[in-house]
Structures are given as structure tokens and as C-alpha cells.
N, C-alpha and C positions, 0 to 999 in steps of 0.2 A: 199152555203150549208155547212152545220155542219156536217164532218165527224172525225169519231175515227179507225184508224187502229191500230189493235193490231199483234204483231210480234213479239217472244220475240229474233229474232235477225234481228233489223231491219237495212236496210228497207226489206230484204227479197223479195219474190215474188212482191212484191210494189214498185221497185226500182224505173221504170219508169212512173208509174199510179201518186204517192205521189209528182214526181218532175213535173211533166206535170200539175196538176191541181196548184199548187203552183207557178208554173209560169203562170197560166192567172188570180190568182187574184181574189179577191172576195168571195173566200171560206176560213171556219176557221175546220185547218187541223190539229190534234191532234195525237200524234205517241206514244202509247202505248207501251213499249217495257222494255227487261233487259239490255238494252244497253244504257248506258246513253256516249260513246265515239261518236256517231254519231247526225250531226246536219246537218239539212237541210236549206236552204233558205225559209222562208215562212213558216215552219214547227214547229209547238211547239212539242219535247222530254219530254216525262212523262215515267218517269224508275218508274217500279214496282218489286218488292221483294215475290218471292215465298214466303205465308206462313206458308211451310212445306216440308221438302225435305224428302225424304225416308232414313231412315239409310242405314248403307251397308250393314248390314247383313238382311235386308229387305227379306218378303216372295218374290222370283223373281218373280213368276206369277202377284202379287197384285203390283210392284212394279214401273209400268208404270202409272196405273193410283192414286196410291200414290201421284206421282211427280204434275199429272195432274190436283188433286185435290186441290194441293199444290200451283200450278202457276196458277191455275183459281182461286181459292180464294184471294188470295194476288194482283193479277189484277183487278178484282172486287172491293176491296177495296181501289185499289191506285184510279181508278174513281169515287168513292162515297164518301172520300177525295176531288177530282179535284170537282168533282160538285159543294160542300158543299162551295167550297173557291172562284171559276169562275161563276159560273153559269153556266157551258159546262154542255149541252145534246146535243148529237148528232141525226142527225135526220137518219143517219145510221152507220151499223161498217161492218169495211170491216178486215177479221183476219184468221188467219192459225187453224183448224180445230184441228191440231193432238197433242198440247201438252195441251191442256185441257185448254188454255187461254180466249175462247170465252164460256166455260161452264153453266156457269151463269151468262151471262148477261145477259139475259130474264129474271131472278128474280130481277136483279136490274132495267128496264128497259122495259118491258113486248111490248108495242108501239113500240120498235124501230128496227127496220128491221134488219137483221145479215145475212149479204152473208160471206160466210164463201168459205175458198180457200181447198179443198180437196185434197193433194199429192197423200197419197199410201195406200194402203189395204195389209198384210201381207197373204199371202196363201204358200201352202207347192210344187204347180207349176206353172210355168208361169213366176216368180220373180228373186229373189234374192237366197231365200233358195232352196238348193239342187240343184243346176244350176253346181257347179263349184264340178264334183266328186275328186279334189283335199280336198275338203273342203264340209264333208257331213256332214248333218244335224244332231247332237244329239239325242236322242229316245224322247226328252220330246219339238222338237221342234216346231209341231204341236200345242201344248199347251200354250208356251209363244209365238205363232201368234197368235192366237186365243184371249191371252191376251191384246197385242199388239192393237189388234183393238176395245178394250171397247170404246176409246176415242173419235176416227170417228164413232162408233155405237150412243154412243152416242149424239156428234154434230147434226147429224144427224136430229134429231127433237130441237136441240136449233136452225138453220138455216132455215132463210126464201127464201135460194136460196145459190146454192154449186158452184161451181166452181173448173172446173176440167181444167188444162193446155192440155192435147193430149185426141186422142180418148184410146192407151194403155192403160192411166191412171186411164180414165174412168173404161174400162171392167176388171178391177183389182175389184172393188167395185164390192157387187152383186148389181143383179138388182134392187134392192129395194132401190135402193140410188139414180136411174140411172133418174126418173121422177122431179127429184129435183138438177139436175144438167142441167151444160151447160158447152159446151166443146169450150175454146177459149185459145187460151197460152196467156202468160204474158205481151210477147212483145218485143222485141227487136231491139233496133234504128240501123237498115238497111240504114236509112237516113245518118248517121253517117261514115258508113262502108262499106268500098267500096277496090277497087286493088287499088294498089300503085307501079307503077313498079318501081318508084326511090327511093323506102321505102330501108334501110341500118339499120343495127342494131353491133355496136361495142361490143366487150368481151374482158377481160381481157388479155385471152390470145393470142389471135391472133393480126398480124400486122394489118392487115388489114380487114374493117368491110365486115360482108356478108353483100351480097348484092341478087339479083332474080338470077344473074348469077350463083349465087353457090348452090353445089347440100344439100342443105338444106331437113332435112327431122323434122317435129315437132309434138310432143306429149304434150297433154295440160288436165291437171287434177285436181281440186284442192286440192286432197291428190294423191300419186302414192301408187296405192292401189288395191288388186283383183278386188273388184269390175267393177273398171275401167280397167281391161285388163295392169295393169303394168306388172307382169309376164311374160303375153305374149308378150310384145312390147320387152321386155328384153332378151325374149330368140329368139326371130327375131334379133336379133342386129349382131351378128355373119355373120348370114347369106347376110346380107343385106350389112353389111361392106365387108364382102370378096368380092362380086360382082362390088361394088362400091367406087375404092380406095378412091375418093374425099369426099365422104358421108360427112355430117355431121350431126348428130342428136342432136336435142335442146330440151331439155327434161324439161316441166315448170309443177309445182305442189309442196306441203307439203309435209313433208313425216310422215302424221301421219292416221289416220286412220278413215272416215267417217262412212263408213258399213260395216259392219262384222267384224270378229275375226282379232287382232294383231296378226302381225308374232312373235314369240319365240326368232328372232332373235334378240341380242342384238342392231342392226344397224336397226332394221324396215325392213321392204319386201326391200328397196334399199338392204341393207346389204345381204338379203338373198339370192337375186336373184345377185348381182357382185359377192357374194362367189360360185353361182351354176355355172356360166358361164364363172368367172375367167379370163384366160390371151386370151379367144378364142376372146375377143374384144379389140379392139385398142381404151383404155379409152382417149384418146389424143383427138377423134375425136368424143368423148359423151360428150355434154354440160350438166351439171345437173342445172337449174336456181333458183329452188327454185319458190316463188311464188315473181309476176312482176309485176309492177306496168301496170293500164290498158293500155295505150300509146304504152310501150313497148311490151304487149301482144300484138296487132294489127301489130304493125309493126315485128314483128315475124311471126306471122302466115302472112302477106303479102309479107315478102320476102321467104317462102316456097315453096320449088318444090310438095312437099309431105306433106300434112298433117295428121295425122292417129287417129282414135277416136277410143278409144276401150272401150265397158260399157258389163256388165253382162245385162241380163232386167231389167233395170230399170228407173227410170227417166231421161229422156234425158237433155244433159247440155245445157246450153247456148252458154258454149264456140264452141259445133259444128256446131249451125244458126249462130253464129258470124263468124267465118272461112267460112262458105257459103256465106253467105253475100258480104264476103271480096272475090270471085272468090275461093276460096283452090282447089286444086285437093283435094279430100279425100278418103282415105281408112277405110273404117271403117267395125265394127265389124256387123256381117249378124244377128240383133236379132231384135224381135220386135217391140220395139221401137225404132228403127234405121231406119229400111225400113218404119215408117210412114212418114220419110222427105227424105230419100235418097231410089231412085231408083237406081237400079245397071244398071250400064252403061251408064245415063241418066245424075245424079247431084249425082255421087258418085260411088266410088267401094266399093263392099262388098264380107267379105270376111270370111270362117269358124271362129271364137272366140277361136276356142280350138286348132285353125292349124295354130303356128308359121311359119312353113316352107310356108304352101302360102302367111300368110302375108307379108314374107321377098318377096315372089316370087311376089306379086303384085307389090308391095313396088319398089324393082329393074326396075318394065319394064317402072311403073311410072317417075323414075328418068331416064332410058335411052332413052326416047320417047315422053317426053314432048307434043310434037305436035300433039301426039297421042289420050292426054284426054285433050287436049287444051280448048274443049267444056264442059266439066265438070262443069268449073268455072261457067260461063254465065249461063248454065241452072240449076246451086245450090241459085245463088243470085233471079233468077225468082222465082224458088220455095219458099224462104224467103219471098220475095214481097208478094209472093201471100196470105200464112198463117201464118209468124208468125213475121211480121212487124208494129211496135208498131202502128208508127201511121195513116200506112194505112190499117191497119186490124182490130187489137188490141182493140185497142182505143177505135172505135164507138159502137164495141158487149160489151163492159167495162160499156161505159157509159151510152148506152142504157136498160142495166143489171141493174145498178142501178136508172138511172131515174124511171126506172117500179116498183121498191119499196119507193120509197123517194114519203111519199105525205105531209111533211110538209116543203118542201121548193120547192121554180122553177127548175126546170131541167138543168142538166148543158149543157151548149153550145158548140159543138164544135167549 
């Protein structure tokens, strides 16, 4: 089969779909994208060039789908280019809904089926905005959501089939999206990811490497950012260290900013949040890692007593089914899209978002009682298994999905 995905930062959402068909062979896999540092096995890279970016001083309202019209045009153009040189048509495309890259390929294309991948819908409850009364919404905020989602309105009818990762995600969208979708996550190689009790992870500073013996507690983001509950994990630290002389917290993430507003502060939300909480923590005993290579991410979250997820609503990470996977105790944040995979007491703790002092209070009984959420792990990796394990879940609603539109080539095999 002749497929095109398009991603303009890939591989994206397709990390595992793009390498799995690529490893059996026999199909010709084409990776639209503005990334041309990334290369696959099996996989031809076609980098495209918005052609049109929005100035800065841009109306903001119009300003989203500026960009959008900007990278769907210019992607359109990099494949009628490819065409005109290979002879590539694809007999499907498989590509991300929200920055306007799959826009027009119906007009170049009309015959060729478009399962398009659906993230997020912007609304003024339920999300992102106005979630965090730290941080309230502007008067004109309603306005640029609303603008926000021309792009997915649009998709909308350029797609012959959506695809939404969780049910959350889904009832984010109105209903009118909802007969044109299908709710299956991404996928995540559980096959891979498993406990490790003689996993060890060495740091610069210390003599000697952690190991599961040590009261390890880890945070994993890949910005440390409101969003994701840095604040809060930060102003637990206090409390969690007094309780716990041994503690140690391993703290992996950027420190730049995915969603929402930058902090003011010259240091980023790190800076702002060590200057609010100051000498009350013993920084000896805070590991800040930066972001790690994957290898290392695994054996960190498997030599953790404690692992803690904090998100505002919104899209749930991968990095929290991979710590499940891997057994983690987890403490995580009660929203949601948290309780769609973590039941409290069951395959995870949960715990108020806006209430440092219980997350330290979890946090602590977790580190003194181990044997107490012993069961945690086991029944987080079943829950994995069940729904969002590549290739025992994943995979055959993937491929089933698209065999049901592809009618100019055989069906792929599992």
C-alpha cells in the first residue's frame, strides 16, 4: 500500500504505526513533514515549506489560520512537486487535523481517502483555559477559541474518517464531529516496557547510583510548565522533603513552554517557583535532568518508589502509560483525563491538582509503605494491556480503520 502521512513535526502521533508498517515490508511509506532531521528505516522524508507565515503583527484572531493556510498550501505543493518527479499517489493519507497541513488535499487529490488524527477542540470549560485561577482567562479569550478551531472545523469535511486518541478528547469536539470519528489511542509498545528491579541509574553527583532501594520520587514532562502541574509538584517539595529525610526527587522535562503563557520570570516557571519556595528545600536532594535520552527515561521511572503526573485537562501524555506499563506507583493529578486510565486506589492515586499539601501527603505515605500500593503497579500495566498497547490493541483498530477506506490496494496484514 501507498501511504502519505503528513506531520509537520514528525513522526508525531505516528511514531509507532510509520515504524511497524515499515518493518513488515512491502509498502511504499512517504513522511510529509517540516522536519527534515528525522529519518526512518524504510521511510522516505519529504520536508515541505510553509508558503506563508503570518507576520507578527498579524490580526491575532485571523492569525491561526494565516499560518494554516500557509502550511496546507506549501504541503500541497511539496506533493504535486513529488508526484510530478515519482509518480507517488497515494492510495491513502494519514495526518494531523489542527495546523491546516491536510487542508487541501482533496483538491489535489479528490479519490484519495484522508483519516485525519483529531487532538483538541478549544472551549472556555472543561480544558485548559480558565482551569488554573492563578492564571485567568483575558476578556477576549473566548474569541481566539473560537478562532482557534476554524482549522479542525474545517478538517472536518476535508476527512473521510477522524481519529480521536481517548474518549476525553473526543467529547472536547461537538457533536457534530462525533459520527466521523473513532476513539482508539496511538499506542504504546507495553511489549517493550516492563519493571526492572535491577534497573540503577548514576548522576553526577552522587557516589553511588540509585537504585529501587532508594526513596526515589520522579516527575516527567516535556516542558516543566503549568500546564503540567510544575508549580504544584514544586511547592510539594518542602513538604515531602521534611517528612522524608532520604527523598530524592528526579525531575525530567524542558524548561520552555508548550501551552499557555510564559512566566515573566527571567529563569522560566523553574526560576519562579526556587525564588517562591527558596531555602524551604534541600536543593542537594532535587535532581533537575533536563530532557533524557529514552533508555534513561525508562530506567528512571523504573527505579522509582513514587512517580507523580500532574496535567491541567488536557491531553494525556504518554510518558504516564509508559510509567504504567513499567509497574510505577503513581500519584497523579484527579482530572479528567487522568481518571480515564487511572482509577484511584486500583492503578493509581489521585489526588486534588490545586492541593500541594495532599500531594506531598500522598507522596510521603507512598514512600513510607511501599507494600502498601505494592498492587498498584500490576493492576496499571493490565490496564495498559488492555487499552492503549500498540500492538495488542492499537494496531488492529489502526488497521482495520484504514483497510475500510483504501479500495485501491489489498489490505494490510497483520
Amino acid at each position: 500500500m501507498k501511504i502519505l502521512f503528513v506531520h509537520q513535526n514528525m513522526p508525531g502521533q505516528y511514531r509507532e504505526l510509520v515504524q511497524w508498517l515499515a518493518a513488515q515490508g512491502g509498502h511504499e511509506l512517504v513522511f510529509l513533514s517540516q522536519r527534515g532531521d528525522v529519518k526512518l528505516p524504510g521511510v522516505q522524508t519529504l520536508v515541505y515549506k510553509p508558503f506563508h507565515t503570518p507576520a507578527k503583527d498579524a490580526f491575532g484572531l485571523a492569525k491561526d489560520w494565516d499560518a494554516a493556510a500557509g502550511a496546507g498550501f506549501g504541503a500541497v505543493q511539496a506533493m504535486q512537486t513529488y508526484e510530478a518527479e515519482t509518480g507517488f499517489r497515494p492510495d491513502i493519507i494519514l495526518g494531523h487535523t489542527g495546523w491546516g497541513e491536510l487542508t487541501f488535499f482533496k483538491d489535489l487529490w479528490p479519490q484519495v481517502p484522508i483519516l485525519g488524527f483529531f487532538e483538541y477542540y478549544y472551549t472556555m470549560e472543561g480544558g485548559l483555559v480558565g482551569f488554573d485561577p492563578e492564571q485567568p482567562p483575558g476578556p477576549h479569550a473566548a474569541y481566539f477559541n473560537r478562532a482557534r478551531n476554524v482549522v479542525p472545523c474545517l478538517n472536518r469535511e476535508v476527512v473521510d474518517l477522524g481519529h480521536v486518541p481517548t474518549l476525553w478528547q473526543r467529547d472536547r469536539f461537538p457533536e457534530s464531529f462525533h459520527d466521523k470519528m473513532y476513539v482508539c489511542h496511538d499506542g504504546i509498545r507495553a511489549d517493550r516496557l516492563h519493571a526492572n528491579p535491577d534497573a540503577q541509574i548514576t548522576l553526577g553527583r552522587l557516589a553511588q547510583p540509585l537504585t529501587r532501594g532508594d526513596e526515589v520520587v520522579t516527575y516527567v514532562a516535556r516542558n516543566m510548565e503549568r500546564a503540567r502541574g510544575f508549580h504544584i509538584m514544586m511547592r510539594a517539595l518542602p513538604a515531602i522533603q521534611a517528612a522524608r529525610p532520604n527523598a530524592r526527587v528526579l525531575m525530567i522535562g524542558g524548561n520552555e513552554v508548550s501551552y499557555g503563557r510564559e512566566s515573566d520570570h527571567p529563569g522560566g516557571l523553574r526560576g519562579e517557583m526556587e525564588a517562591e519556595i527558596g531555602d524551604s528545600v534541600d536543593w542537594s536532594r532535587v535532581h533537575f535532568l533536563g530532557r533524557v535520552p529514552y533508555s534513561d527515561l525508562c530506567r528512571i521511572i523504573q527505579i522509582s518508589r513514587c512517580h507523580i503526573y500532574l496535567t491541567m485537562p488536557f491531553v494525556l501524555s504518554w510518558s504516564l502509560l509508559e510509567a504504567m506499563a513499567m509497574e510505577a506507583t503513581v500519584v497523579a493529578a484527579d482530572v479528567a483525563p487522568v481518571r480515564e486510565a487511572i482509577r484511584h486506589g486500583e492503578t493509581g492515586m489521585l489526588v486534588d491538582f490545586f492541593n500541594p499539601e495532599a500531594l506531598a501527603a500522598q507522596v510521603v505515605d507512598v514512600l513510607a509503605d511501599p507494600e502498601a500500593y505494592a498492587h498498584l503497579g500490576g493492576n496499571a500495566r493490565a490496564r495498559v494491556m488492555r487499552d492503549y498497547d500498540f500492538l495488542g490493541h492499537c494496531l488492529p483498530e489502526h488497521i482495520a480503520r484504514i483497510n475500510g477506506l483504501v479500495t485501491t490496494a489489498p489490505p494490510i496484514r497483520i
